[in-house]
N, CA, C, O and CB atoms as a CASP TS submission, in Angstrom:
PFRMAT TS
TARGET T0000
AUTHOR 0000-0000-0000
METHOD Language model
MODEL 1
PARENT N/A
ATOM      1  N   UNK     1       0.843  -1.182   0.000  1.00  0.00           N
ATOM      2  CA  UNK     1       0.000   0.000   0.000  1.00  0.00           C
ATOM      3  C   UNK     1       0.889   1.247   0.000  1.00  0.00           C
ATOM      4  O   UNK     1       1.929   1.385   0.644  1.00  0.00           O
ATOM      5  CB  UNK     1      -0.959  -0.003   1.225  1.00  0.00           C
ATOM      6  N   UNK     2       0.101   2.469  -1.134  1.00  0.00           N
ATOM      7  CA  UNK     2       1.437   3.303  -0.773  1.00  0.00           C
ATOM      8  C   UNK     2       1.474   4.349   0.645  1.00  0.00           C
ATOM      9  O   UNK     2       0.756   4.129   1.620  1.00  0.00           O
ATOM     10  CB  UNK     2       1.707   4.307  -2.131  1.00  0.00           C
ATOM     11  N   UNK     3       2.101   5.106   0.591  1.00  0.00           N
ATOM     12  CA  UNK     3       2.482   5.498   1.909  1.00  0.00           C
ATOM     13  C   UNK     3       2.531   7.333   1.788  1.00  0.00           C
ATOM     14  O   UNK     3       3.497   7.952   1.342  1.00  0.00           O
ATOM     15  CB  UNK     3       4.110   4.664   2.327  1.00  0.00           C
ATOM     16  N   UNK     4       1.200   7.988   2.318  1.00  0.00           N
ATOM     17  CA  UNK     4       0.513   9.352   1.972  1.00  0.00           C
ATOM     18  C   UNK     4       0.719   9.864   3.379  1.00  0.00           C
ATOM     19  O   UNK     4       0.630   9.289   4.463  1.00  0.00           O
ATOM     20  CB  UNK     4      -1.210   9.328   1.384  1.00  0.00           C
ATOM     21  N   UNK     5       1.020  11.115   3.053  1.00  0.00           N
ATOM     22  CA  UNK     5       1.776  11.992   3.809  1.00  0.00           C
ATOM     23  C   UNK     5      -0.204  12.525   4.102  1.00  0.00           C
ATOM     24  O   UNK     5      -1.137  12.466   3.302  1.00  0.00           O
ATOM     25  CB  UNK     5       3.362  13.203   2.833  1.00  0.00           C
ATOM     26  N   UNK     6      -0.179  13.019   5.612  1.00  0.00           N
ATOM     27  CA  UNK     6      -1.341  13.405   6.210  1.00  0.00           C
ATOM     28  C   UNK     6      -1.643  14.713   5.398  1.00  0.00           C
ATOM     29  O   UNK     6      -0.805  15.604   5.262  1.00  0.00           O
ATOM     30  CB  UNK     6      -1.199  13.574   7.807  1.00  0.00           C
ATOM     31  N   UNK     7      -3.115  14.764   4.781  1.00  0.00           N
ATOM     32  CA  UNK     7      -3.625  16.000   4.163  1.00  0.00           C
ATOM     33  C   UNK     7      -3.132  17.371   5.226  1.00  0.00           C
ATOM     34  O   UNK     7      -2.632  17.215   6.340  1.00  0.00           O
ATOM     35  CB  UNK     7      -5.441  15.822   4.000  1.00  0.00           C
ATOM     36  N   UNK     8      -3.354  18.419   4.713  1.00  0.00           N
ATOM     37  CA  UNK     8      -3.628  19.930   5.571  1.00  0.00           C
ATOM     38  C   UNK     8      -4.870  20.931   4.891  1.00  0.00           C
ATOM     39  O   UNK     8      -4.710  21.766   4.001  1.00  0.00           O
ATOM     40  CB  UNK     8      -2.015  20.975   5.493  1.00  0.00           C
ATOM     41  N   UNK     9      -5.467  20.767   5.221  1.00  0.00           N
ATOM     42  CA  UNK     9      -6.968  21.206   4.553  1.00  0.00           C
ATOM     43  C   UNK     9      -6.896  23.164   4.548  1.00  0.00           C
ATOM     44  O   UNK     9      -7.621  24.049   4.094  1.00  0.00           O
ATOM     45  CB  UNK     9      -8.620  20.429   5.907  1.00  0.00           C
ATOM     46  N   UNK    10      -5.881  23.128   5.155  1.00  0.00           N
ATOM     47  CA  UNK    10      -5.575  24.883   5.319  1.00  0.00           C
ATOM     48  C   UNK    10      -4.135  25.140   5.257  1.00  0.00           C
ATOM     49  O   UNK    10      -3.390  25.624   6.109  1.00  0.00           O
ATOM     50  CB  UNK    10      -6.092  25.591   6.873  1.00  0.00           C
ATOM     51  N   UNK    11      -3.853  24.641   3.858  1.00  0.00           N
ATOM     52  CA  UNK    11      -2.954  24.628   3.261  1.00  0.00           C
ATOM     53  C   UNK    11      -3.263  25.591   1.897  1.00  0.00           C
ATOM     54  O   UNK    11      -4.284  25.251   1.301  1.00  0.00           O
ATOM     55  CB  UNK    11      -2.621  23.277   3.157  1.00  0.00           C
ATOM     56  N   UNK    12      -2.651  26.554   1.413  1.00  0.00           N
ATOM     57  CA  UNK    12      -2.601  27.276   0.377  1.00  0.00           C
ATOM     58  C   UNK    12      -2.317  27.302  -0.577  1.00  0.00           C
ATOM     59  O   UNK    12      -3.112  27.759  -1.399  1.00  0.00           O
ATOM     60  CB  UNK    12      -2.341  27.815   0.424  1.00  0.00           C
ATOM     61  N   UNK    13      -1.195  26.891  -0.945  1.00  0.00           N
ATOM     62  CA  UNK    13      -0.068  26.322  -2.135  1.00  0.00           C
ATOM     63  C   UNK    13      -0.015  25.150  -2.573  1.00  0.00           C
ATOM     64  O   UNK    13      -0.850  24.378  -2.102  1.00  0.00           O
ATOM     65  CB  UNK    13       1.210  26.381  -1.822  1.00  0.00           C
ATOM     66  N   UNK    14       0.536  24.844  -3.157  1.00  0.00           N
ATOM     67  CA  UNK    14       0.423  23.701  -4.006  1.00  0.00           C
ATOM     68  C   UNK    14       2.430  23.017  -3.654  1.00  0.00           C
ATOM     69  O   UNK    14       3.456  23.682  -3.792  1.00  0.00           O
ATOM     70  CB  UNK    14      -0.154  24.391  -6.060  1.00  0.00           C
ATOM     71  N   UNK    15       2.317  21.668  -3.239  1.00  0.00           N
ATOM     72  CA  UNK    15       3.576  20.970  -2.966  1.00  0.00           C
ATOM     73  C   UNK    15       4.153  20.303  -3.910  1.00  0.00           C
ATOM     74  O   UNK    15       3.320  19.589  -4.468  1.00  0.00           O
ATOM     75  CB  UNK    15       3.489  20.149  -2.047  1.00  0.00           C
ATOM     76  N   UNK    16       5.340  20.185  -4.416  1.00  0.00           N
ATOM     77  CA  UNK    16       5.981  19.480  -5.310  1.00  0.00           C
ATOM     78  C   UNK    16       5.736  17.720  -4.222  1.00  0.00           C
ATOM     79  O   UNK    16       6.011  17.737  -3.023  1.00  0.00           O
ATOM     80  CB  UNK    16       7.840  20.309  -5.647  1.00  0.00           C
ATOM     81  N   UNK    17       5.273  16.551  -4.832  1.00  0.00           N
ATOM     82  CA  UNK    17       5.546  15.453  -4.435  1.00  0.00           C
ATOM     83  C   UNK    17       5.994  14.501  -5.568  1.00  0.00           C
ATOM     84  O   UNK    17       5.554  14.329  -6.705  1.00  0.00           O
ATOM     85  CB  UNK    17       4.513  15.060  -3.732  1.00  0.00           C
ATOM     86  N   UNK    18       7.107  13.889  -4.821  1.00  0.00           N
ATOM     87  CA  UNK    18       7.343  12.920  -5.253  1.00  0.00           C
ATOM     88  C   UNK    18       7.003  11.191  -5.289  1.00  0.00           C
ATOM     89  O   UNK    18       7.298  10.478  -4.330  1.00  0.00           O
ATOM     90  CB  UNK    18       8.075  13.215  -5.048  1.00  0.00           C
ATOM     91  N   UNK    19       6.587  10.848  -6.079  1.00  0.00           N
ATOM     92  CA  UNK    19       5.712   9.297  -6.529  1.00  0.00           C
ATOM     93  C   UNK    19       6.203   8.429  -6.435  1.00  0.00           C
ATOM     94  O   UNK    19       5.724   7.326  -6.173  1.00  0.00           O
ATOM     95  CB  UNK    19       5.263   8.966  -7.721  1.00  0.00           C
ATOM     96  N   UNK    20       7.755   8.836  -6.709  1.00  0.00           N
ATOM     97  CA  UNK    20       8.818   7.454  -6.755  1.00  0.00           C
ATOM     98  C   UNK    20       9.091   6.963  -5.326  1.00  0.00           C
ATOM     99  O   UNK    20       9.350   5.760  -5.288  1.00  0.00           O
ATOM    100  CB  UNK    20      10.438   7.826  -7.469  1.00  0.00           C
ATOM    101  N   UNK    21       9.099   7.676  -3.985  1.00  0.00           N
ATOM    102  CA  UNK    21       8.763   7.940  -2.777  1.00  0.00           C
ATOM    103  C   UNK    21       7.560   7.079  -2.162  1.00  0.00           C
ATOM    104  O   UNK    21       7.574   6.534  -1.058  1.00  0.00           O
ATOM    105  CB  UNK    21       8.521   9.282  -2.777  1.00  0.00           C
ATOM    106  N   UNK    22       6.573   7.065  -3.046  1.00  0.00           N
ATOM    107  CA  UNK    22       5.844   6.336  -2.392  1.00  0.00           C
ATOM    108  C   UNK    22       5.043   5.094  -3.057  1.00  0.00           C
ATOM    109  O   UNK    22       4.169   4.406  -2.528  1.00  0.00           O
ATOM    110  CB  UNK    22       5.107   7.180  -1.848  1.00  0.00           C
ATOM    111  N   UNK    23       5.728   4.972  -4.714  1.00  0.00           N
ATOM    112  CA  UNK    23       4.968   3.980  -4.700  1.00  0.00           C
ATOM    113  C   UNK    23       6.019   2.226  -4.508  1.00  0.00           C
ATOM    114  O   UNK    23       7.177   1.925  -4.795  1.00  0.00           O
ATOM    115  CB  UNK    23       4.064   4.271  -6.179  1.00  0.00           C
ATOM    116  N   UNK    24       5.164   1.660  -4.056  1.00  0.00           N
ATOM    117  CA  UNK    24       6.672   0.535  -3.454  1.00  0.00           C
ATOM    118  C   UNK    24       6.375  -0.770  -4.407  1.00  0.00           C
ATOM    119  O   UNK    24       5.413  -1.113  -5.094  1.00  0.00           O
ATOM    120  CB  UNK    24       6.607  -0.132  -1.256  1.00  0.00           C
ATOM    121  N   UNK    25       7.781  -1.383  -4.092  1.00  0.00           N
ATOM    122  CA  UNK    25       8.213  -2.418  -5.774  1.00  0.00           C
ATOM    123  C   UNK    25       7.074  -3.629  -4.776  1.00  0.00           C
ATOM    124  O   UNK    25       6.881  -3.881  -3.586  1.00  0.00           O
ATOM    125  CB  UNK    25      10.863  -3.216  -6.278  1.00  0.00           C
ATOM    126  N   UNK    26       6.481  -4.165  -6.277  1.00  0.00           N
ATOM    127  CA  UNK    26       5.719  -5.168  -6.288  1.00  0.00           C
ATOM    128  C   UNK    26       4.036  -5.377  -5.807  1.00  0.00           C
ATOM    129  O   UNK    26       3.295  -6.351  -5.676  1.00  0.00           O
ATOM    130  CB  UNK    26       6.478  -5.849  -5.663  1.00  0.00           C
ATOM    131  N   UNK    27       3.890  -3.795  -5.617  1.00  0.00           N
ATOM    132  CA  UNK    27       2.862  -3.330  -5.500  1.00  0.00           C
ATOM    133  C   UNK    27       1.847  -3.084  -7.124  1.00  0.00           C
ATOM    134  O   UNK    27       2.569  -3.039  -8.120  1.00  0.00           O
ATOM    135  CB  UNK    27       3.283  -2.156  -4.683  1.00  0.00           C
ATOM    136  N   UNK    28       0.485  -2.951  -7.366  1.00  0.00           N
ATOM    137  CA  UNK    28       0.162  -3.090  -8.696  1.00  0.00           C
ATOM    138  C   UNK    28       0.150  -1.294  -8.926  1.00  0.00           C
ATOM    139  O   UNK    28      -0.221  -0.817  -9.999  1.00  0.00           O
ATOM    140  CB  UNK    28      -1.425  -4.107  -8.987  1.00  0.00           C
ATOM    141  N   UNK    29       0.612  -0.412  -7.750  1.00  0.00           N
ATOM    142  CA  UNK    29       0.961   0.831  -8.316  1.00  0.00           C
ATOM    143  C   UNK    29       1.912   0.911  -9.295  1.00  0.00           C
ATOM    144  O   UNK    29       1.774   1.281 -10.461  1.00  0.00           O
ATOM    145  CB  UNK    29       1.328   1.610  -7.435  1.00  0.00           C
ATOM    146  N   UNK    30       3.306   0.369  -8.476  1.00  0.00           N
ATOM    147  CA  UNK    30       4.143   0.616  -9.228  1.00  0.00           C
ATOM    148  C   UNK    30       4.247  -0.082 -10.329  1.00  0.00           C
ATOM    149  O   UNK    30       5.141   0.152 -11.141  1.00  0.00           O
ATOM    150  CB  UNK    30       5.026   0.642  -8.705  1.00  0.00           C
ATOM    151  N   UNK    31       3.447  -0.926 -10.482  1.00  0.00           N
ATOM    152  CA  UNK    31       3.653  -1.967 -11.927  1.00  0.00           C
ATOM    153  C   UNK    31       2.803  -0.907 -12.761  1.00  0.00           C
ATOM    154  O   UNK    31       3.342  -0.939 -13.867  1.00  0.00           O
ATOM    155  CB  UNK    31       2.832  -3.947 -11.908  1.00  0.00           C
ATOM    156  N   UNK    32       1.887  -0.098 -12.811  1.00  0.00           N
ATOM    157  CA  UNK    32       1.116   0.593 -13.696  1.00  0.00           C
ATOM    158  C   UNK    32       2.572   1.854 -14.074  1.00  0.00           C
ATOM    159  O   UNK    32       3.214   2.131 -15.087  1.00  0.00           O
ATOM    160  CB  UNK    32      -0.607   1.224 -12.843  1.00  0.00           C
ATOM    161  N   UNK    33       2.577   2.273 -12.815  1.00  0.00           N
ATOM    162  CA  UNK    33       3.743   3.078 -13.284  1.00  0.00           C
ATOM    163  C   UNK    33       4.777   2.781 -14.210  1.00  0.00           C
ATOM    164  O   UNK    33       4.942   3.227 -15.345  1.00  0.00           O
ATOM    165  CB  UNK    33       4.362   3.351 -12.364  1.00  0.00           C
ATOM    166  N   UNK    34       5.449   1.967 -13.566  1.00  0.00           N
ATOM    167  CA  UNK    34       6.283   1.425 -14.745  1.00  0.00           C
ATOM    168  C   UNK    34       6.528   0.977 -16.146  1.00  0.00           C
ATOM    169  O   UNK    34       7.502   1.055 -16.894  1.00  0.00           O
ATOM    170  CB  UNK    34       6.489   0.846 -14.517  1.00  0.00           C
ATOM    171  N   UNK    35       4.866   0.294 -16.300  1.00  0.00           N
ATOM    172  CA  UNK    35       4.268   0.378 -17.562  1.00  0.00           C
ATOM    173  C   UNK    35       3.985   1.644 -18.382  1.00  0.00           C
ATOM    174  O   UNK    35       4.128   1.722 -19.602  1.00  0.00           O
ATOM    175  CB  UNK    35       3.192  -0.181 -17.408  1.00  0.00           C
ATOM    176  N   UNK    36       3.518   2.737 -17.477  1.00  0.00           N
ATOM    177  CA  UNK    36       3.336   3.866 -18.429  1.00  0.00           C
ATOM    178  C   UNK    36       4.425   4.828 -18.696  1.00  0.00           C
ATOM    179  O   UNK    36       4.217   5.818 -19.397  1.00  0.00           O
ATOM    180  CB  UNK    36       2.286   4.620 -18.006  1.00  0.00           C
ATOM    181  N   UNK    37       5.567   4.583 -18.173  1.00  0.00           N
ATOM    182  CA  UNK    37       6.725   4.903 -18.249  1.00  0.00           C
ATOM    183  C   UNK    37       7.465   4.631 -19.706  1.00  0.00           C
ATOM    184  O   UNK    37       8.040   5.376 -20.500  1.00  0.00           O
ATOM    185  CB  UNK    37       7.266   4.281 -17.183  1.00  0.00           C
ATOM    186  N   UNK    38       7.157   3.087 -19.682  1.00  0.00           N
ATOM    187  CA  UNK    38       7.330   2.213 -20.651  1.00  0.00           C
ATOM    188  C   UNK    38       7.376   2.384 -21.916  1.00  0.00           C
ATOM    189  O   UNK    38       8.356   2.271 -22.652  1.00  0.00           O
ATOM    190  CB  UNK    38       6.662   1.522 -20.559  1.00  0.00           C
ATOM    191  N   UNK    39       5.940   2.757 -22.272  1.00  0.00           N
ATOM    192  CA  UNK    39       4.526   3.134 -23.028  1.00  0.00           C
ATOM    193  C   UNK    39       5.516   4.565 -23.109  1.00  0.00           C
ATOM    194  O   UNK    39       6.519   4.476 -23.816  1.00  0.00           O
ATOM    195  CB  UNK    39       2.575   3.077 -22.018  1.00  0.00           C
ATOM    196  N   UNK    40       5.349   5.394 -22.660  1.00  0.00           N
ATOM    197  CA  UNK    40       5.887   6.896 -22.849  1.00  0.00           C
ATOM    198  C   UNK    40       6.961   7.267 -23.738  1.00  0.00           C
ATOM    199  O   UNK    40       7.113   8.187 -24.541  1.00  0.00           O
ATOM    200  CB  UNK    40       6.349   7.388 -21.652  1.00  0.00           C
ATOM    201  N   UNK    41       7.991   5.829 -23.187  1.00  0.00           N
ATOM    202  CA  UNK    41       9.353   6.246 -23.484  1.00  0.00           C
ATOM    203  C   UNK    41       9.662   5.622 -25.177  1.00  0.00           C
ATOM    204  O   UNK    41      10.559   5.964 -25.948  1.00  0.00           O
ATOM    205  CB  UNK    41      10.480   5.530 -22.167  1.00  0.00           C
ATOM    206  N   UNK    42       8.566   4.610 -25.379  1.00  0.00           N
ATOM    207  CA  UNK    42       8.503   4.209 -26.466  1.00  0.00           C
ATOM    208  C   UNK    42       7.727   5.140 -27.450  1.00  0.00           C
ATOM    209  O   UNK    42       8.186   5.468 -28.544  1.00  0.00           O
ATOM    210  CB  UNK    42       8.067   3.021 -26.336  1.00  0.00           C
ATOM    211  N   UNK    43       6.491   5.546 -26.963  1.00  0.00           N
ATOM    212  CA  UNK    43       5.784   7.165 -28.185  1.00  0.00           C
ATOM    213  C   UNK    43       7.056   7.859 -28.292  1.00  0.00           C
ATOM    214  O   UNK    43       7.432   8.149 -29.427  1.00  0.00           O
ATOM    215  CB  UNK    43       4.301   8.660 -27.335  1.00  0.00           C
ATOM    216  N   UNK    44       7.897   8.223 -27.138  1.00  0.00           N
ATOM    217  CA  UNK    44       8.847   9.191 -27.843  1.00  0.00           C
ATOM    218  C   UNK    44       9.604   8.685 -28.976  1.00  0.00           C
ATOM    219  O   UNK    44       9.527   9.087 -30.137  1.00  0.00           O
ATOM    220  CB  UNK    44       9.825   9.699 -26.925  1.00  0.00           C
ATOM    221  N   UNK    45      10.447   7.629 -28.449  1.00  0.00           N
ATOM    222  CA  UNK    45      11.087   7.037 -29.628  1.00  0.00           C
ATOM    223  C   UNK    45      10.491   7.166 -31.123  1.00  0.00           C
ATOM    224  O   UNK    45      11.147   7.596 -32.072  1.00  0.00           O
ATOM    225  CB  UNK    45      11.167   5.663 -29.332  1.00  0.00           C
ATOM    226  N   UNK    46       9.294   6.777 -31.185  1.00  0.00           N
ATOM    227  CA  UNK    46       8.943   6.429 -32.293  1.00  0.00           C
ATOM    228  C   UNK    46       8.588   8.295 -32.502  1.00  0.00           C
ATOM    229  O   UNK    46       8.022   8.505 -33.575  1.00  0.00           O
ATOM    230  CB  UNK    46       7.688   5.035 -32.357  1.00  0.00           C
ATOM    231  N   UNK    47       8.703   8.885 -32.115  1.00  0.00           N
ATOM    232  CA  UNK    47       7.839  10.263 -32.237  1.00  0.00           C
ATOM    233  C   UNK    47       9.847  10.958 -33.149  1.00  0.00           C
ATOM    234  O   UNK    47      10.005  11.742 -34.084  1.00  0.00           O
ATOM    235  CB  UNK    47       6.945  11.271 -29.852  1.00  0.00           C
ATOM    236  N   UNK    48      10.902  10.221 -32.321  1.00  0.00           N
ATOM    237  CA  UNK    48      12.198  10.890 -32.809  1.00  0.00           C
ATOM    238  C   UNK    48      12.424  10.194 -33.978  1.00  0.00           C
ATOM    239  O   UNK    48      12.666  10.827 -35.005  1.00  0.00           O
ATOM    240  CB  UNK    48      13.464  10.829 -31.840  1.00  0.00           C
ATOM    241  N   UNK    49      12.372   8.621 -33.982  1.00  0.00           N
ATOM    242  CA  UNK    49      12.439   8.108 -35.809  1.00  0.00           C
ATOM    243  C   UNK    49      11.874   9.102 -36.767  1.00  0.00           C
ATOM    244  O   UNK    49      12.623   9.625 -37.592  1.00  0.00           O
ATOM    245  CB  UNK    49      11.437   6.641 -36.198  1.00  0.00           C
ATOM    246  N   UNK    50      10.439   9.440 -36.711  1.00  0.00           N
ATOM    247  CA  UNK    50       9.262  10.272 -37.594  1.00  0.00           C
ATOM    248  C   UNK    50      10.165  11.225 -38.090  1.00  0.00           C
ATOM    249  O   UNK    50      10.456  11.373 -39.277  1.00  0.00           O
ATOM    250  CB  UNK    50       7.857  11.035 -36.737  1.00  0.00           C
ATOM    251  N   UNK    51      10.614  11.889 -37.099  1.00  0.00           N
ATOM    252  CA  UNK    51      10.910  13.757 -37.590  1.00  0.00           C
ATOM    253  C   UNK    51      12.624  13.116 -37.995  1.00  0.00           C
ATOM    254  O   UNK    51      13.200  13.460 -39.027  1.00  0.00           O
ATOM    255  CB  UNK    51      10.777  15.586 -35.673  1.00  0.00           C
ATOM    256  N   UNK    52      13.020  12.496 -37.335  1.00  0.00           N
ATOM    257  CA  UNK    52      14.514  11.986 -37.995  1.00  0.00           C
ATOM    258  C   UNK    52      14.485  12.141 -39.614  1.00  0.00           C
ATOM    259  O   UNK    52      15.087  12.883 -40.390  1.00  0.00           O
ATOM    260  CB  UNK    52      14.838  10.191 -37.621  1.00  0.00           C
ATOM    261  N   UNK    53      13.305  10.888 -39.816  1.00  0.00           N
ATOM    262  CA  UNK    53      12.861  10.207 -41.247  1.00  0.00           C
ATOM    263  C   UNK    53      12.249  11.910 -42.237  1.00  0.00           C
ATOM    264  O   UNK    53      12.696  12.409 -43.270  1.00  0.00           O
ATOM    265  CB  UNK    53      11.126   8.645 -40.841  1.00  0.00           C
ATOM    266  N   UNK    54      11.406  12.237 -41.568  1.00  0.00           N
ATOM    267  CA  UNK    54      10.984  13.567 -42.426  1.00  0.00           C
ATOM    268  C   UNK    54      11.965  14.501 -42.951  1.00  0.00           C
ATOM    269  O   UNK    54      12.017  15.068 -44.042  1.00  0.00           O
ATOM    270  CB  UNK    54      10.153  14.437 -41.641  1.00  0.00           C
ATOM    271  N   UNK    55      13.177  14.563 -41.346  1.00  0.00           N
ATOM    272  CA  UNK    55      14.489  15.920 -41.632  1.00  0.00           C
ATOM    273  C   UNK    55      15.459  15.297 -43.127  1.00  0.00           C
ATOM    274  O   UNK    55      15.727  15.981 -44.115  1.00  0.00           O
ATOM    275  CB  UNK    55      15.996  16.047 -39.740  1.00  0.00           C
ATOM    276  N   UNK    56      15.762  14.151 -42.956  1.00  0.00           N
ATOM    277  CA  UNK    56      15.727  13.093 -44.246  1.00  0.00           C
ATOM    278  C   UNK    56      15.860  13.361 -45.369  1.00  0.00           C
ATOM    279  O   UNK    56      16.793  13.582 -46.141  1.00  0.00           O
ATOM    280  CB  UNK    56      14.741  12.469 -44.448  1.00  0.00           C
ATOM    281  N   UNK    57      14.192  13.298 -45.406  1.00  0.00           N
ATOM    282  CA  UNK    57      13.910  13.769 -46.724  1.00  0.00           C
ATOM    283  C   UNK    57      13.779  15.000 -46.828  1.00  0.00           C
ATOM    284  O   UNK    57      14.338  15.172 -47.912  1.00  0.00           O
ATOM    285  CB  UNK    57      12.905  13.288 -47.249  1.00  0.00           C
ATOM    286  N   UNK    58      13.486  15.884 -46.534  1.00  0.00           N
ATOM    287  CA  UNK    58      13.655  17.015 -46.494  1.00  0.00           C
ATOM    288  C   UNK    58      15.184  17.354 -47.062  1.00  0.00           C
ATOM    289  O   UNK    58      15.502  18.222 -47.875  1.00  0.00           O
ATOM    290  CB  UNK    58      13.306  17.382 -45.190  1.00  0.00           C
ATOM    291  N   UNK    59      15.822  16.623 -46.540  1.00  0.00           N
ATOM    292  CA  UNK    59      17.384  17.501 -46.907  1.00  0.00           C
ATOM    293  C   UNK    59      17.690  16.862 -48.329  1.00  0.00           C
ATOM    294  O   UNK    59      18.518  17.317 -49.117  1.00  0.00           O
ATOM    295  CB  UNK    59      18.970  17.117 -45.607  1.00  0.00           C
ATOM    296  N   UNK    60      17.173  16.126 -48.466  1.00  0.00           N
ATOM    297  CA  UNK    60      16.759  15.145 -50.238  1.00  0.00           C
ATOM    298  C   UNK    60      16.582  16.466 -50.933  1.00  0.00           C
ATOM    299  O   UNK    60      17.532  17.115 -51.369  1.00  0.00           O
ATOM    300  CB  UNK    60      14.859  13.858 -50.449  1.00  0.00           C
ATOM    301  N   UNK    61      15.408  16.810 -51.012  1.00  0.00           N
ATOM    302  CA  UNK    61      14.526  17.402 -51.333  1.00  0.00           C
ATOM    303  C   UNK    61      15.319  18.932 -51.364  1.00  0.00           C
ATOM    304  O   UNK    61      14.710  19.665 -52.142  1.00  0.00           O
ATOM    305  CB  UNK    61      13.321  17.076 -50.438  1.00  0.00           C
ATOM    306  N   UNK    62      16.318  19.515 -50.838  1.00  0.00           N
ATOM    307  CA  UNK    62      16.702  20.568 -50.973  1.00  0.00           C
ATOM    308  C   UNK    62      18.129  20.359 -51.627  1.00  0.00           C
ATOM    309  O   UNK    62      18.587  21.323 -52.241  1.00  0.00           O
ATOM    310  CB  UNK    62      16.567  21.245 -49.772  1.00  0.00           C
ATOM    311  N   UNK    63      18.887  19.181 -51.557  1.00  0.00           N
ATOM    312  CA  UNK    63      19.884  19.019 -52.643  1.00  0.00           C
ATOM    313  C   UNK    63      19.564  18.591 -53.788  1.00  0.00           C
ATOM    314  O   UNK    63      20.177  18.886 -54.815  1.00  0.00           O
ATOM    315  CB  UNK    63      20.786  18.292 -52.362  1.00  0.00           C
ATOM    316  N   UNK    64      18.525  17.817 -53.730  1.00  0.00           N
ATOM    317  CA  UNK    64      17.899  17.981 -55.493  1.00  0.00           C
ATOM    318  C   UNK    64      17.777  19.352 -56.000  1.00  0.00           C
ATOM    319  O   UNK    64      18.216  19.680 -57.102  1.00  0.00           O
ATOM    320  CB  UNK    64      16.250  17.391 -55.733  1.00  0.00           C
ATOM    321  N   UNK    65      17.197  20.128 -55.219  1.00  0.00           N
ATOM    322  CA  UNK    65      16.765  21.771 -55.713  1.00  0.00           C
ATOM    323  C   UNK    65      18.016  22.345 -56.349  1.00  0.00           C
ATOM    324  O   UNK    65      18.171  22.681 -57.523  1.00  0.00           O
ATOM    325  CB  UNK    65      16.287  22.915 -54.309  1.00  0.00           C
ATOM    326  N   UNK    66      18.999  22.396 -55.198  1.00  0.00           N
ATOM    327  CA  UNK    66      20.135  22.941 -55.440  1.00  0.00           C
ATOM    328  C   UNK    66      20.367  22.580 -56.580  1.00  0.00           C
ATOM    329  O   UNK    66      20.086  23.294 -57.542  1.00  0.00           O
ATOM    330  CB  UNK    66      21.067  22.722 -54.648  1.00  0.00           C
ATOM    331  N   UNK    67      20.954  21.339 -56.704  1.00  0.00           N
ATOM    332  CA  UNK    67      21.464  20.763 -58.082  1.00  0.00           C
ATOM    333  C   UNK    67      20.740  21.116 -59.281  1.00  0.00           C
ATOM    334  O   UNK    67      21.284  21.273 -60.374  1.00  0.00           O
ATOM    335  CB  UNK    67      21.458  19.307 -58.079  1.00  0.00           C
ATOM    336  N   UNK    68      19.307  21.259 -59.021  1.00  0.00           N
ATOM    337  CA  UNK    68      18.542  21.833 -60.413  1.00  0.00           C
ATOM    338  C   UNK    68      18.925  23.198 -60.972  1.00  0.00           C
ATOM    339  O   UNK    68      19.346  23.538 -62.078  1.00  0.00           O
ATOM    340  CB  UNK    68      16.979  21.981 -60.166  1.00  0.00           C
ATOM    341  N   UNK    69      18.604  23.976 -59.684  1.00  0.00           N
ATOM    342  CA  UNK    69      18.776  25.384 -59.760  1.00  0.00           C
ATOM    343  C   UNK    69      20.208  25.816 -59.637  1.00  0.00           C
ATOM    344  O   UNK    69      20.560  26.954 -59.948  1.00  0.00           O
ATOM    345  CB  UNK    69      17.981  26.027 -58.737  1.00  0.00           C
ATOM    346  N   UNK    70      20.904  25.042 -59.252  1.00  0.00           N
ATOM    347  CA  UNK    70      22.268  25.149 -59.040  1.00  0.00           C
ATOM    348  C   UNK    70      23.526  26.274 -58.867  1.00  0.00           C
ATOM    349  O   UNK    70      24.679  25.887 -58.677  1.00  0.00           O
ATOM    350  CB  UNK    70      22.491  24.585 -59.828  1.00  0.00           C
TER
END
């Protein structure tokens, strides 16, 4: 179970907390976590191939020009 710091209901601001702090290994928190971590780190990847692959062609696409227009 994770482990929550006592509310303050007359509290004003807003606290930086940390998750990694409380969620504990082998718990099905941290297994979601970890999964969406997972999941995250892989959209990026595939999000840096894309624009890799586009900058690519793109630079195709402007040494052909050159060479036409030359």
């Amino acid at each position: 179970m994770p482990r929550f710091r006592k509310g303050n209901s007359t509290q004003h601001m807003l606290v930086p907390v940390e998750l990694t702090g409380q969620l504990m290994p082998g718990t099905i928190e941290k297994t979601i976590n970890d999964l969406m971590q997972q999941h995250k780190n892989a959209d990026t990847e595939a999000l840096k191939e894309s624009l890799s692959d586009r900058i690519k062609k793109k630079a195709r696409t402007i040494e052909k020009a050159e060479q036409y227009y030359g």
